[in-house]
C-alpha positions in Angstrom: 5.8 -6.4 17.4 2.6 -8.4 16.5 3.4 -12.7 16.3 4.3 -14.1 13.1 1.8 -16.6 13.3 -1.2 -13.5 13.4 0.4 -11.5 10.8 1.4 -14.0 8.1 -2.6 -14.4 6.5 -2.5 -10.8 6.7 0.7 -10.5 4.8 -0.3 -13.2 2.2 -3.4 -11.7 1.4 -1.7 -9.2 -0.4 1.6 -11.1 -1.4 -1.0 -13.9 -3.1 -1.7 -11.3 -5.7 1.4 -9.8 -6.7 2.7 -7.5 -3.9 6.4 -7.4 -3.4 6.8 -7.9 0.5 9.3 -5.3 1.8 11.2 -5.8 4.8 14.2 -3.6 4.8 14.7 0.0 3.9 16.9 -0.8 0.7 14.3 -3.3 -0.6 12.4 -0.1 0.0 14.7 2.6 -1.5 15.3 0.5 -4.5 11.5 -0.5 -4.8 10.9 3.5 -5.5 14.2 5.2 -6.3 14.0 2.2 -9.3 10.0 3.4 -10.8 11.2 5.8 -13.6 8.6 5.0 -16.3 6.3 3.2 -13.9 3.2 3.5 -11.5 4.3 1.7 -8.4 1.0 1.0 -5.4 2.8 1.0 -2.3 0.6 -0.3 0.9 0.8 0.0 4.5 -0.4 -3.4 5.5 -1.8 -3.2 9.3 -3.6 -5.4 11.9 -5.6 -2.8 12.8 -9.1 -4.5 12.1 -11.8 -1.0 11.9 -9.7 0.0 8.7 -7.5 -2.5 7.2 -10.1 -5.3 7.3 -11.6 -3.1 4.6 -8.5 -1.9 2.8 -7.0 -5.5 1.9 -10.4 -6.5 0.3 -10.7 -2.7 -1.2 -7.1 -2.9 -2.7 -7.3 -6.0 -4.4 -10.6 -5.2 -6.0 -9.0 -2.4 -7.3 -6.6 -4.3 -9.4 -9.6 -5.1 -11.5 -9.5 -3.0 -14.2 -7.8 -2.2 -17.5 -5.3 0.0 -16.1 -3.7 -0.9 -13.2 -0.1 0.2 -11.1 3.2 -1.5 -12.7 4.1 -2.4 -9.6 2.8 -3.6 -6.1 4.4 -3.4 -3.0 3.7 -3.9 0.4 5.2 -3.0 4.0 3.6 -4.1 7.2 3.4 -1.8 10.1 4.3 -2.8 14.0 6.1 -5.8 12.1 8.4 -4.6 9.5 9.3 -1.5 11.6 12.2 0.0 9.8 10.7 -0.7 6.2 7.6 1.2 7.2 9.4 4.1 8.8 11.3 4.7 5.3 8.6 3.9 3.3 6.7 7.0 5.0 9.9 9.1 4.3 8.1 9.2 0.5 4.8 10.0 1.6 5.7 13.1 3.4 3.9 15.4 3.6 1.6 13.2 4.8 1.9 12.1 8.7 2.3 8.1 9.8 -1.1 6.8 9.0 -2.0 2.8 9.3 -3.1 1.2 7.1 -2.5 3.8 4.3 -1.9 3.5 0.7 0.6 5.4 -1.6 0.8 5.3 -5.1 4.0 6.5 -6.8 4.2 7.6 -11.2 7.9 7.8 -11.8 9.0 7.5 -8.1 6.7 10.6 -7.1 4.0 10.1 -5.1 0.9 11.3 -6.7 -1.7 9.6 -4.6 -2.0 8.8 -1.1 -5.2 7.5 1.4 -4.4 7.7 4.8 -6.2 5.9 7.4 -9.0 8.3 7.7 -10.1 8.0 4.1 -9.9 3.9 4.7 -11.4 3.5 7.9 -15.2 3.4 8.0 -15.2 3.4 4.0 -16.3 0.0 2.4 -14.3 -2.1 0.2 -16.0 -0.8 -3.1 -15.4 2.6 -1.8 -11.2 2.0 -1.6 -11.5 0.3 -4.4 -13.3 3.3 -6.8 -11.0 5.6 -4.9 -8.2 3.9 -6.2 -9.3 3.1 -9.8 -10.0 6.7 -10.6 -6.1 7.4 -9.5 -5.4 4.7 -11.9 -7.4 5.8 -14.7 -5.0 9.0 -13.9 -1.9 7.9 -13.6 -1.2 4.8 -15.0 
């Protein structure tokens, strides 16, 4: 468990432009079991800084574009333990991965980064990756 005090700006960087924070797994279960007829982008925040320093900046950029996900969520990992573990429960097949971002069309998950495919990539990079899932999906 990380402080709140180190966590919070990472938290609000995403919560300052529209993310839903979750913190337990029903705010999680409803958040997706509740999507029919919308895209929902569903983020692992992390502390880690190699991959999410990139992914924060990467994911908001992202949102700059005609077509977007309906909804934003977030859950933060090593802080909001249990909403992370059931959040991952949808992204199975896919192992744990920190940061990581999902993204769900009528509660399915369609789309998914895991850490290896953030870390090392540039913010413009995440952000392209995720646009073209957009231009998809939503």
């Amino acid at each position: 468990m990380y402080p709140p005090e180190l966590v919070q700006p990472m938290k609000d960087d995403l919560t300052n432009v529209g993310f839903n924070q979750l913190t337990s797994t029903t705010e999680v279960d409803d958040m997706v079991q509740n999507s029919e007829g919308e895209t929902l982008l569903m983020v692992v925040n992390s502390v880690c800084g190699c991959a999410a320093r990139n992914m924060r900046p990467g994911v908001k950029l992202s949102l700059n574009n005609d077509q977007t996900p309906t909804t934003l969520a977030t859950v933060f990992a090593g802080v909001d333990g249990e909403a992370t573990n059931q959040a991952r429960k949808y992204f199975l097949p896919y192992p744990p991965s920190s940061p990581s971002i999902a993204l769900f069309k009528d509660g399915k998950l369609v789309h998914f980064l895991e850490r290896h495919h953030i870390e090392g990539g540039t913010t413009e990079m995440i952000a392209e990756n995720l646009a073209q899932a957009y231009k998809q999906f939503c």
